[in-house]
C-alpha positions as CSV (number, residue, x, y, z in Angstrom):
1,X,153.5,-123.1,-134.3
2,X,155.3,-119.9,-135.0
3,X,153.6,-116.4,-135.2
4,X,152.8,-115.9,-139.0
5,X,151.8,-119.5,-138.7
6,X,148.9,-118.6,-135.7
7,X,148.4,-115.3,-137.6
8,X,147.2,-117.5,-141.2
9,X,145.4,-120.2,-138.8
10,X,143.1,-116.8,-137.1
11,X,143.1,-115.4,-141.1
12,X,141.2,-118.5,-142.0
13,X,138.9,-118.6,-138.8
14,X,138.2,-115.1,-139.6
15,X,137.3,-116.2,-142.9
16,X,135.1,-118.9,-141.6
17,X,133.3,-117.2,-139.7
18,X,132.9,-114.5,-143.0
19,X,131.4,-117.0,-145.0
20,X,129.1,-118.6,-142.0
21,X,128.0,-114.4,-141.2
22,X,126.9,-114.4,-144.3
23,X,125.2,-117.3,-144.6
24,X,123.4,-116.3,-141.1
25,X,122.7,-112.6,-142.9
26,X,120.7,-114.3,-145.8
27,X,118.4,-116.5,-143.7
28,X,118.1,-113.5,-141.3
29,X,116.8,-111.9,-144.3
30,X,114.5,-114.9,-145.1
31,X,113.3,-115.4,-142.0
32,X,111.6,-111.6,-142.0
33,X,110.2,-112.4,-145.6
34,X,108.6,-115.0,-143.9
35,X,107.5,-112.9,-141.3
36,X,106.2,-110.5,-143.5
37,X,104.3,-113.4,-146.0
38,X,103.1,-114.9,-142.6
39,X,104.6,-117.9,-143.4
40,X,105.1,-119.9,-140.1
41,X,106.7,-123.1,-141.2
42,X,109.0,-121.0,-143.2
43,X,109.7,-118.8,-140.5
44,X,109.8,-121.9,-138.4
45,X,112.5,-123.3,-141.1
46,X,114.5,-119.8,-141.2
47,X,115.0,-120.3,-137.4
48,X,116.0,-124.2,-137.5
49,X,118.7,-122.9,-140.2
50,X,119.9,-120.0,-138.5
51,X,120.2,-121.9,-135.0
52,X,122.3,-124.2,-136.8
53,X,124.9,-121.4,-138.7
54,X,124.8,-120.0,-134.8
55,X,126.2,-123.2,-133.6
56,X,129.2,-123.7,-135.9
57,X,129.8,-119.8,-135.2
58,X,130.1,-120.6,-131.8
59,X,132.2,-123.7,-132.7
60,X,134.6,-121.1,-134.8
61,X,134.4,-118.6,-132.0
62,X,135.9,-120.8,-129.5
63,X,138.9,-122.1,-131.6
64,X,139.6,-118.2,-133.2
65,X,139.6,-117.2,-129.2
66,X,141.9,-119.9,-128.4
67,X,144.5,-118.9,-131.3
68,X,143.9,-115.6,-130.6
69,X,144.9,-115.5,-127.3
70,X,148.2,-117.5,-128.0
71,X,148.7,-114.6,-130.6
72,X,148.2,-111.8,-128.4
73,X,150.4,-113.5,-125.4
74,X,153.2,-114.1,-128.3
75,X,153.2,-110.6,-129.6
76,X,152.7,-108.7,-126.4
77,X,149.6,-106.9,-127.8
78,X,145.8,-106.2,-126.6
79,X,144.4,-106.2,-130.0
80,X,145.0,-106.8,-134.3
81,X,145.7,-102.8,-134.6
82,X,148.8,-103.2,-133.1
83,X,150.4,-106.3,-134.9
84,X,152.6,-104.9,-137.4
85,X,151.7,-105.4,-141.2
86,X,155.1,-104.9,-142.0
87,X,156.8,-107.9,-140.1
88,X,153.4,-109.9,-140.6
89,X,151.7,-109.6,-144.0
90,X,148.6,-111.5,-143.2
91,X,147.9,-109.1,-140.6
92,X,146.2,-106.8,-143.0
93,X,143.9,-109.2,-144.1
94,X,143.0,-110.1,-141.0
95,X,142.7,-106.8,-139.5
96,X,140.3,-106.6,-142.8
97,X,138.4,-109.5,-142.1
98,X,137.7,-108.4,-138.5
99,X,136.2,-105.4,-139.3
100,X,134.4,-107.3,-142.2
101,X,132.8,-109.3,-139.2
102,X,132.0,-106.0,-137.4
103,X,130.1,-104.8,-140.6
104,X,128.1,-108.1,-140.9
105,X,127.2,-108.6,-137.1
106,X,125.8,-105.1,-137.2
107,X,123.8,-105.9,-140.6
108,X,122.2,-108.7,-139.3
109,X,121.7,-107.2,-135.7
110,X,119.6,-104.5,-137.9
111,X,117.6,-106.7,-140.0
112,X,116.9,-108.8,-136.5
113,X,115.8,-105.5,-135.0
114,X,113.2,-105.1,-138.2
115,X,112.2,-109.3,-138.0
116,X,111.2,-108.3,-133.9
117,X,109.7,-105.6,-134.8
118,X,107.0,-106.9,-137.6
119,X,106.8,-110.2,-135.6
120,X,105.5,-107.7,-132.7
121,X,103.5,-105.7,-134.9
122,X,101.6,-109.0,-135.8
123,X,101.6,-110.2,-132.4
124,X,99.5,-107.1,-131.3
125,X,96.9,-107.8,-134.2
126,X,96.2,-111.0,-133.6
127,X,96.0,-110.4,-130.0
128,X,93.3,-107.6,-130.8
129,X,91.5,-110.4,-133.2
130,X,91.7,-112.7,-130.5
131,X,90.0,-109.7,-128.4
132,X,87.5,-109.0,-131.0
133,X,86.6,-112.8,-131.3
134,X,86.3,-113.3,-127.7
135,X,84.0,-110.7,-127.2
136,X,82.1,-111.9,-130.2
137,X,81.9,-115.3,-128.8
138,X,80.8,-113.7,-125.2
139,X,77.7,-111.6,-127.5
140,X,76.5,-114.8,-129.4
141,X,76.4,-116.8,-126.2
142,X,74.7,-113.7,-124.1
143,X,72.1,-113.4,-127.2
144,X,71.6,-117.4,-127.5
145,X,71.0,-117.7,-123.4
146,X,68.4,-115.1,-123.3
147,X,66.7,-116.3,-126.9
148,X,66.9,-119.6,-125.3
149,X,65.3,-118.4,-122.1
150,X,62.3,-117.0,-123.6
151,X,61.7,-120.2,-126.6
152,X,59.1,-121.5,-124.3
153,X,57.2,-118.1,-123.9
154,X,55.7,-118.0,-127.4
155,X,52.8,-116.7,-127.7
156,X,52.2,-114.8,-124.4
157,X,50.3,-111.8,-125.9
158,X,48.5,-113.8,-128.6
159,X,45.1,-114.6,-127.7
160,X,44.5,-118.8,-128.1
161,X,40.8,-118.7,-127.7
162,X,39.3,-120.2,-130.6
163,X,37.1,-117.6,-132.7
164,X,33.6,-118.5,-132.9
């Protein structure tokens, strides 16, 4: 495979992984709607879905590193800033798409930050209900022990002599 060759085959990885990003933004963005509904099988769903986009990422990410490296050990370079656009066309557009990724994994890095952050914002109230329940639970059964205690004392200051 010659350079322009490796340089489309990255371009379409690149790509790829665009269209997957993207994908992986909207159910990022799903996933906190859930969140925020308190919708747990949805959220549940949302994670199923973005585990799965993570996967073929991962799958993309291997093969682009692959070509990538051939590229770079072909061209004598260290990154896509230094390939030249004017011997190499496509490397515009894959300089573009790279940065195009960039932009993306810090949108969803952003919208995760805001997902953590409500899901541990309604972590810490329902641990305070749970609190609040407990001690409830601990009152009731204090107050039903000692009413229970004292069932069998009835009548102690009542005076059961019959009344002529």
């Amino acid at each position: 495979m010659d350079i322009k060759e490796r340089i489309e085959v990255v371009l379409e990885l690149t790509s790829q992984k665009i269209a997957r990003l993207e994908k992986l933004l909207e159910f990022t963005i799903l996933q906190g709607n859930s969140i925020k509904a308190g919708d747990i099988e949805g959220l549940s769903s949302q994670i199923e879905k973005k585990q799965n986009i993570m996967n073929l990422i991962n799958s993309l990410d291997a093969k682009f590193l692959e070509q990538y490296t051939l590229l770079k050990r072909e061209l004598h370079i260290q990154s896509f800033e230094e390939i030249d656009a004017k011997v190499y066309p496509s490397a515009a557009a894959l300089q573009k798409n790279v940065g195009h990724i960039m932009i993306l994994l810090k949108k969803i890095e952003e919208v995760d930050r805001q997902n953590s952050s409500h899901l541990q914002q309604d972590l810490e109230k329902l641990k305070l209900e749970m609190k609040k329940n407990k001690a409830e639970q601990q009152g009731n059964k204090i107050a039903a022990s000692y009413t229970r205690r004292y069932a069998d004392v009835q009548g102690v200051f009542i005076d059961n002599k019959e009344q002529k």
